[in-house]
C-alpha positions as CSV (number, residue, x, y, z in Angstrom):
1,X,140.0,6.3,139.0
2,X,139.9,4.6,135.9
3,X,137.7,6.9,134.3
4,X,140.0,9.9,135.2
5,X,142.7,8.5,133.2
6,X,140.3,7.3,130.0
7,X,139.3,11.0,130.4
8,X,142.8,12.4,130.4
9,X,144.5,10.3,127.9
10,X,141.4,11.3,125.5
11,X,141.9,14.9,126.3
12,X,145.3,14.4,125.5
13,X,145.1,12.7,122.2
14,X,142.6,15.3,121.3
15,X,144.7,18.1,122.7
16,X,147.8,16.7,120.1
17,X,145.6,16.1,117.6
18,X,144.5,20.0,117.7
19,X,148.1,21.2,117.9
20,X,148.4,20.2,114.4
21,X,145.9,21.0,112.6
22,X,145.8,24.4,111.0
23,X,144.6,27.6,112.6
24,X,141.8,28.5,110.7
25,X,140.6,24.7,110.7
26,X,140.8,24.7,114.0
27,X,138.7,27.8,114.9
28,X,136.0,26.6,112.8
29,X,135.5,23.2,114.1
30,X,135.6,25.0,117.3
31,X,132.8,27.4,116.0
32,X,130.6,24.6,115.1
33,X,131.2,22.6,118.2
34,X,130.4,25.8,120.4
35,X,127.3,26.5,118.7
36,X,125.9,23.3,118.3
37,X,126.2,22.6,122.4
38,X,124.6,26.1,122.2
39,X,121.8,25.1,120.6
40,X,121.5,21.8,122.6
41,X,122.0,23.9,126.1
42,X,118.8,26.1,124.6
43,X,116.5,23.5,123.6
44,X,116.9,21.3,127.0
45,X,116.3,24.4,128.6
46,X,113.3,25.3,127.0
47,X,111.5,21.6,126.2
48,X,112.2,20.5,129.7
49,X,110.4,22.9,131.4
50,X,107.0,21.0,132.0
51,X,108.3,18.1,133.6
């Protein structure tokens, strides 16, 4: 239970913190976040495989 409100007041200090931060800023850093857990997502896929 604990962890479900860490994870919520996180979310929503990171949710506030979003709100005011300009567009354009925002859409990047969401860019770079998206395609670096892409990149992650890929390369546990593929090096994992012979386990």
């Amino acid at each position: 239970m604990l962890f479900i409100v860490a994870a919520l007041a996180l979310m929503g200090v990171l949710l506030g913190a979003a709100a005011h931060t300009p567009l354009p800023l925002f859409l990047t850093a969401a860019g770079a976040i998206s395609a670096w857990l892409l990149v992650f997502f890929i390369r546990e896929r593929t090096g994992r495989k012979e386990s």
